[in-house]
Structures are given as structure tokens and as C-alpha cells.
C-alpha positions in Angstrom: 0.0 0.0 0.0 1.4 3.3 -1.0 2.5 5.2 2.5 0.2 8.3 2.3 1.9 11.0 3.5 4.4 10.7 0.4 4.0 13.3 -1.9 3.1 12.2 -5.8 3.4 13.4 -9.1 0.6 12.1 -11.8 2.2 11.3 -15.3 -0.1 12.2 -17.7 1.4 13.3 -20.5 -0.7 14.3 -24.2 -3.6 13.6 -22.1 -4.7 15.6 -18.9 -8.7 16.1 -19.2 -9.4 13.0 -21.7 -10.7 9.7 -21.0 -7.0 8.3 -21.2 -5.9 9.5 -17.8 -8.9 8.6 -15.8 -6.3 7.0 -13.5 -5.1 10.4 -12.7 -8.5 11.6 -12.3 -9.4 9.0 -10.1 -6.7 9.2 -7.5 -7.3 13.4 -7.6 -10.5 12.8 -6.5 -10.1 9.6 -4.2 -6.4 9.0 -3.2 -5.2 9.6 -0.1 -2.0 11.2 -1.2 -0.8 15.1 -1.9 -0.5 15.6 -5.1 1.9 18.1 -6.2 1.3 18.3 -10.2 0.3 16.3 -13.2 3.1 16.3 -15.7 1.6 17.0 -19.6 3.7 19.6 -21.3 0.6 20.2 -24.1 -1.1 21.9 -21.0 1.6 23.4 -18.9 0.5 26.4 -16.7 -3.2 25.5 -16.6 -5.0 23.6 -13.3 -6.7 20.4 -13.2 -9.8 22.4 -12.7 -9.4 23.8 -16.0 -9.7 20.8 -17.8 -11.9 18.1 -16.0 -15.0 18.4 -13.6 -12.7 18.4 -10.6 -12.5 21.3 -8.5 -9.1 20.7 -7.9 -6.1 23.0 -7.7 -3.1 20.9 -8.5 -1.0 22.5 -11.7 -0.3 21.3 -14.4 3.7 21.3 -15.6 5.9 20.4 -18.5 8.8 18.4 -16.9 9.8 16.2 -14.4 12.3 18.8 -12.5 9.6 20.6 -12.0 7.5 18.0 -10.4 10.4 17.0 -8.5 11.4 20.8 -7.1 7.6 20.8 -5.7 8.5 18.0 -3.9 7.2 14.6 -5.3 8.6 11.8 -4.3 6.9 9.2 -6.1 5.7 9.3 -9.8 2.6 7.6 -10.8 1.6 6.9 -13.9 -2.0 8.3 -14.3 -2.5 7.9 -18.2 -3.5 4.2 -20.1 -2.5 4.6 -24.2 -4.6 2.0 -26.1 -3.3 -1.5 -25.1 -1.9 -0.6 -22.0 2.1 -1.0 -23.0 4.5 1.6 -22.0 5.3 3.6 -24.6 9.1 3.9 -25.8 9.4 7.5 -25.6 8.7 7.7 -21.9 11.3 5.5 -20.3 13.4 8.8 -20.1 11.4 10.2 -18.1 10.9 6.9 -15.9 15.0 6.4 -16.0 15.4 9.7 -14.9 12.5 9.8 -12.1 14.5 7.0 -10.7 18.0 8.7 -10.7 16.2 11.5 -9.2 15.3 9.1 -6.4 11.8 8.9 -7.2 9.7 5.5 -6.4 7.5 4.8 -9.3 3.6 3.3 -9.7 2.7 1.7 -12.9 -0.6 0.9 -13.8 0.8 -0.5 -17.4 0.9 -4.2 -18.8 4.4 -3.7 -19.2 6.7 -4.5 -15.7 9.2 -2.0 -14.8 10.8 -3.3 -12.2 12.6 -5.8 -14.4 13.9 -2.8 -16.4 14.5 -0.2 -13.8 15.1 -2.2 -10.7 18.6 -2.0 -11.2 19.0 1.9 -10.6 16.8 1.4 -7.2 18.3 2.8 -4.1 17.2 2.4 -0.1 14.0 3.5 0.2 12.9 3.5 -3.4 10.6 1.1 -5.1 8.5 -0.1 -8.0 5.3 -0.6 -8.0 3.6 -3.0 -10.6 0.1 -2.6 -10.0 -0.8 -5.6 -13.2 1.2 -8.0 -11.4 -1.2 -10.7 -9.4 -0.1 -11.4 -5.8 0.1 -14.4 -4.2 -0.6 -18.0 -5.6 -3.1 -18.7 -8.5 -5.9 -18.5 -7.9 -8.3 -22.0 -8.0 -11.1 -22.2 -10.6 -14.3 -20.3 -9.6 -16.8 -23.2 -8.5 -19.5 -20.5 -7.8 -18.5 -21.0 -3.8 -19.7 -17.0 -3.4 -23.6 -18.4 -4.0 -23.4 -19.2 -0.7 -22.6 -16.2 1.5 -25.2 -14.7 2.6 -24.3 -10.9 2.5 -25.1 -8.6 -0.4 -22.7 -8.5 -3.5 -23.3 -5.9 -5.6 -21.1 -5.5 -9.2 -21.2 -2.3 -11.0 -21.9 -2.9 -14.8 -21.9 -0.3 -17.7 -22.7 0.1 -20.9 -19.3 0.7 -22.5 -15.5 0.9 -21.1 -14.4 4.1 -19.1 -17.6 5.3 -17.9 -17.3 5.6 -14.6 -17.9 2.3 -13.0 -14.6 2.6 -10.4 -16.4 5.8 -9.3 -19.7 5.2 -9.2 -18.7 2.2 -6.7 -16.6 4.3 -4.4 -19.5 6.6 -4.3 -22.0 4.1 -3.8 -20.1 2.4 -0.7 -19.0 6.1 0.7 -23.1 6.6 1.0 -23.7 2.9 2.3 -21.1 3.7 5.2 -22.9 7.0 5.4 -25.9 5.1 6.5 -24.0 3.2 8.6 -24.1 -0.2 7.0 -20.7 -2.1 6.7 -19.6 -1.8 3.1 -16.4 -2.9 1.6 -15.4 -1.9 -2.1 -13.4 -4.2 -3.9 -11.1 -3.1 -6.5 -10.7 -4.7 -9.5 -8.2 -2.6 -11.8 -5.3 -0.5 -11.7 -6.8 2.9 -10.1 -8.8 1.2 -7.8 -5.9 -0.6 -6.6 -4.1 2.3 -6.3 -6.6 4.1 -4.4 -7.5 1.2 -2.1 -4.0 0.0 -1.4 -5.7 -4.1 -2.2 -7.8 -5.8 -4.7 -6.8 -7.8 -8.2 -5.5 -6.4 -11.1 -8.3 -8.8 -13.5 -7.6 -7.8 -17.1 -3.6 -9.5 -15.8 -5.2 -12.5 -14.8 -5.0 -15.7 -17.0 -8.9 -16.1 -18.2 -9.3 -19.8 -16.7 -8.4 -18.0 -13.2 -9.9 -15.0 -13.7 -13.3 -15.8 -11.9 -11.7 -17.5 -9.3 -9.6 -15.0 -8.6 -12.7 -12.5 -8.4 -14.1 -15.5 -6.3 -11.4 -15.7 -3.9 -11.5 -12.2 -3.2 -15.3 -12.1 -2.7 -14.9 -15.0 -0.1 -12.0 -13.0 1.8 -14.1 -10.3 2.5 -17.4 -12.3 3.5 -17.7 -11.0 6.6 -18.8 -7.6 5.2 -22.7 -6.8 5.2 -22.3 -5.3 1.5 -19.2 -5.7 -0.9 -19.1 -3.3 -3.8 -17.4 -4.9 -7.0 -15.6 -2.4 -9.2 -17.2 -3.3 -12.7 -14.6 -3.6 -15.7 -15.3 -3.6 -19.3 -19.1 -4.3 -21.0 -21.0 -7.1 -22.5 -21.6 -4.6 -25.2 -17.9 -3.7 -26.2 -16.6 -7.0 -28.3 -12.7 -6.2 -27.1 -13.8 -6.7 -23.3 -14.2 -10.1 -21.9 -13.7 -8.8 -18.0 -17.3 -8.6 -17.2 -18.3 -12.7 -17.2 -15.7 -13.3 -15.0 -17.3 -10.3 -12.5 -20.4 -11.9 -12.8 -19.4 -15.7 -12.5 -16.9 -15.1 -9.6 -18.7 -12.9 -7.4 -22.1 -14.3 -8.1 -23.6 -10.8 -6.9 -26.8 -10.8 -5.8 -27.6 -7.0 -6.8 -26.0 -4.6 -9.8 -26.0 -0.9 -10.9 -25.9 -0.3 -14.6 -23.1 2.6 -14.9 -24.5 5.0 -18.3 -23.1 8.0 -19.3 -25.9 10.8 -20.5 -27.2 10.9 -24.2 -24.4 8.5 -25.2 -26.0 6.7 -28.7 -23.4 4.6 -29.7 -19.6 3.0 -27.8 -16.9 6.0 -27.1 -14.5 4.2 -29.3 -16.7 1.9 -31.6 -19.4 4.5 -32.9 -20.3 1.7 -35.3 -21.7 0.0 -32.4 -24.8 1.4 -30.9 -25.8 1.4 -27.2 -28.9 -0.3 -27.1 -32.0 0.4 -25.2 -31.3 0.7 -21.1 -34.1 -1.7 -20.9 -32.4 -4.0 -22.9 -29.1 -3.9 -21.8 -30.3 -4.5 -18.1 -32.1 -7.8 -19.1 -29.3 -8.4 -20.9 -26.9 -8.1 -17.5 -29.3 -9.7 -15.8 -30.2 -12.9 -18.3 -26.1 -13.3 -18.1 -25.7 -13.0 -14.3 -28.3 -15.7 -13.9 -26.9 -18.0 -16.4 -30.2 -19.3 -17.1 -31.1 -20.6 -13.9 -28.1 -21.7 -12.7 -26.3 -19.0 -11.1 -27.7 -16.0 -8.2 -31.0 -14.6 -10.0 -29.0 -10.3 -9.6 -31.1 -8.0 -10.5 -30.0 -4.6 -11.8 -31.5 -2.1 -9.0 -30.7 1.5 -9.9 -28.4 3.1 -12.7 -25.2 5.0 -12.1 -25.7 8.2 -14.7 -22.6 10.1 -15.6 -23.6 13.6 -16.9 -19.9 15.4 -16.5 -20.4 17.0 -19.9 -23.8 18.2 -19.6 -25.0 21.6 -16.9 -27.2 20.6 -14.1 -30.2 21.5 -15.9 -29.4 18.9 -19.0 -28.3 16.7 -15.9 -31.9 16.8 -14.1 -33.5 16.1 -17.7 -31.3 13.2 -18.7 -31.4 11.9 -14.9 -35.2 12.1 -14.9 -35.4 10.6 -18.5 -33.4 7.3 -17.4 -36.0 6.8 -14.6 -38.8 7.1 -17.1 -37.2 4.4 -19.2 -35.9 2.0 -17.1 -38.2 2.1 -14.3 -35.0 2.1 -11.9 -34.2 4.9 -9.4 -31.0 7.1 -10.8 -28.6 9.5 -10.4 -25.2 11.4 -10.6 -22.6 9.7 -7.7 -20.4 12.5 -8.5 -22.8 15.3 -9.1 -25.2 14.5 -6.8 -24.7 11.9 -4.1 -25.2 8.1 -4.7 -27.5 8.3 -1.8 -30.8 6.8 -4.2 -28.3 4.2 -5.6 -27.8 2.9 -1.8 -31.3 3.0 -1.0 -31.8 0.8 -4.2 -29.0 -1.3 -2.8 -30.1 -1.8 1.0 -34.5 -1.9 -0.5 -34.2 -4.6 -3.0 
């Protein structure tokens, strides 16, 4: 777990304010540590607030040294290019955090301690967040059927739409009312955020439920879990969301939905079908005909980041109208209606 009283840098170069560095966006808004600055030298001088939904404060600078003279002491990489790899033209910048005596997170596919391990002094450290801990996991024989607490997955309608944060809203609220909520983390930011979870899209398919099985089991004792969703049924690249389903065998899901959105972010040949439609589809897959926990999808998570609050209301009220579910805004306006979904059904 990254010690929270050291001071961190978010790398985010080319892409401050797009969907790319949602990592760095999610551990402005969530992570325990300062943050000094997000490195992206195409937006230099500006603040995060400038560019995102964040009311945040934290500059943006070109270089390194400058990061460094503000006082960072660990460099996190808060951007994902397409596919995840490292990308050649930043291991100067990682070589050189490291001579600077920087530790480093890395949310990538690609492993950096193997290349940069070398140049590690006392104190410093690497931080792999894909790698899986401890031993593989067993094959998922739907053992989580059997608890008797409430498991609920977050599911959405296309990648990067805000499942991570819809979940650490909803079990903020649920521990608001005083219920004992645990969110379990599932991917790279949440695991950075969290300090424990698995990293799932790292995880070998056979053992991928399992793995979100074992981790569902460990935390049993908890009245409510919250599973950070990955990926959609919708999307034909993702393949993370049967294991969700299989190895938590959740007994309750929010459908995560970003406002007005007609067709994938990344696919616009693929359209977003009806909300009515992709719930029973969620739900028809969850159940595995029969044979798996009957989950029912109880409210929907709406992102509306891009639209004013007026639009918001509209779109928020619209959703309700269609699906018949009870939604709202986690970010904008409290996931207080999602919990009460959670805790009524």
C-alpha cells in the first residue's frame, strides 16, 4: 500500500482532461496522497480544474524537474495509451525519475521493475500494479452463492464510464448510513486508491473468476461488498465482465450509463442499445439461465460530466422514465438513491 503521506506526481502526458488519464483523475478525486502536479507539457500552466469536472487546484507542468522541485517523491503513472504498454518515448522520463530518487507506480501491462530495478536505491521502489499477488488463484466453482451478504457488481454500458467511481461513491453513501460496506477493487486505479484488490484484465482467463471468487470469499464477513465493474458485455474487445459476474455471483448490480451517449466511445459503429435492454441483458447473463444468483439490476449509475445541471436533471429524470429504476449522478449528486436501491431490494 502506498504510504500516504508521500508526496506524488501524476504522469499524464498528451492527455490531462481525456478519458486516457482517468487514472489520474481517479486518484485526484479519491487518493489519499498530496498531489503536487500532473506532468503533460501540451497543458503546462493550466490547473486540473481547467480541464476536468474536478474542482481541484493541483498545476499542471511540462517536466519532471519541475515536479520533482515541488516535492514529489513518487511518480505515478496516471494515463493508459490504447493496449496498455509503455510507450518507448517515456522510459526517459521513468530512467530519470528514478535517478532522481523517485519510487515509481505503474498501472501498465508492461513491468518496470525488471527494467529499472537495477538503478533502485534504499527507500525506493516499483510498483507493478498488473502483477497478481500471491498464488493462482483456483477455478471459480460459484462458492460466493453461498454467502449470505449482499454482493453488488457495477456494470456499464461501454468501457471508461465511470464504474470505479460510481462504486466508491456508492459504498461512501452505504457507510454513510452506517451499514458495513467494503469496495473491492478490480483494476489498476482502484488498486491504487484502495492500497488491495486484483489487477483482473492481468489475470489468465481460466483463473480469472476464481480470482474475483477468492477475493469475494475474503471479504465475507462484510454486510455489503461493492465490485468495481470492468469492461461491457456490449464492447466485443472486453471479456472482464463474465468473469465479474461468475466469480462474485452478486446478488444486486448498478448499470453505470453515461448521459445521451447513442453509440460506444470508441466503436461508434456499435450502438448502445436500449437501457431496458441492456439491463435484461446483464441480468439474463448474471443468472446463467437458472443456474447462477437470480442479480437484479437495482438503480443506474448516470454520468452527466459533460452536460449543466439543468441537462443533468433532464437526462437523470429521462433514465428513470425508461428504465423504471431509481438514478442519479454519484459525482454530481450523491449516490444516496443508488444505496437505497441497494439496501431496499
Amino acid at each position: 500500500m502506498l504510504d500516504p503521506t508521500l508526496p506524488i506526481a501524476l504522469y499524464a502526458e498528451a492527455t490531462a482532461g481525456t478519458l486516457n488519464a482517468k487514472m489520474s483523475e481517479g486518484i485526484l478525486r479519491y487518493g489519499r496522497n498530496p498531489v503536487v502536479a500532473v506532468i503533460d507539457s501540451t497543458q503546462a500552466g493550466k490547473r486540473m480544474r481547467d480541464l476536468s469536472p474536478l474542482d481541484s487546484d493541483v498545476p499542471l507542468v511540462a517536466t519532471l524537474a519541475e515536479a520533482q522541485a515541488l516535492g514529489a517523491k513518487v511518480l505515478v503513472l496516471g494515463t493508459a495509451p490504447s493496449g496498455g504498454r509503455v510507450p518507448p518515448e517515456w522510459m526517459a522520463v521513468l530512467h530519470a525519475a528514478v535517478a532522481g530518487g523517485m519510487s515509481i507506480v505503474n498501472g501498465m501491462h508492461d513491468r518496470l521493475e525488471p527494467v529499472l530495478g537495477a538503478g533502485l536505491h534504499a527507500g525506493q521502489w516499483i510498483w507493478d500494479l498488473r502483477v497478481p499477488q500471491g498464488e493462482p488463484p483456483p477455478i471459480a466453482k460459484a462458492r460466493a452463492a453461498a454467502l449470505s451478504n449482499r454482493r453488488v457488481l457495477m456494470v456499464g454500458t461501454d468501457m471508461a464510464i465511470g464504474k470505479m467511481t460510481a462504486g466508491l461513491e456508492l459504498t461512501r453513501s452505504l457507510q454513510d448510513m452506517g451499514r458495513d460496506a467494503a469496495f473491492l477493487a478490480t483494476g489498476q486505479t482502484g488498486i491504487a486508491i484502495t492500497g488491495r484488490g486484483i489487477p483482473l484484465d492481468a489475470i489468465r482467463v481460466d483463473h480469472a473468476a476464481g480470482a474475483v471468487e477468492r477475493m469475494v470469499l475474503e471479504a465475507a464477513a462484510h454486510e455489503i461488498v461493492v465490485v468495481e465493474g470492468q469492461g461491457s458485455l456490449l464492447h466485443p474487445g472486453s471479456t472482464a465482465t463474465l468473469p465479474l459476474m461468475r466469480g462474485s455471483c452478486c446478488t444486486h448490480m448498478v448499470l453505470c450509463h453515461r448521459a445521451g451517449m447513442q453509440t460506444l466511445d470508441e466503436l461508434t459503429e456499435i450502438r448502445v442499445p436500449p437501457l431496458r435492454e441492456v439491463i435484461a441483458l446483464n441480468e439474463a447473463v448474471a443468472a446463467a439461465a437458472g443456474a447462477l444468483t437470480p442479480a437484479k439490476v437495482v438503480a443506474v449509475a448516470l454520468n452527466t460530466a459533460r452536460m449543466s445541471a439543468a441537462e443533468a436533471g433532464d437526462a437523470v429524470r429521462r433514465v428513470e422514465d425508461e428504465t423504471g429504476l431509481p438514478a442519479a449522478d454519484p459525482v454530481r449528486d450523491g449516490a444516496g438513491r443508488l444505496a437505497e436501491a441497494v439496501t431496499g431490494a
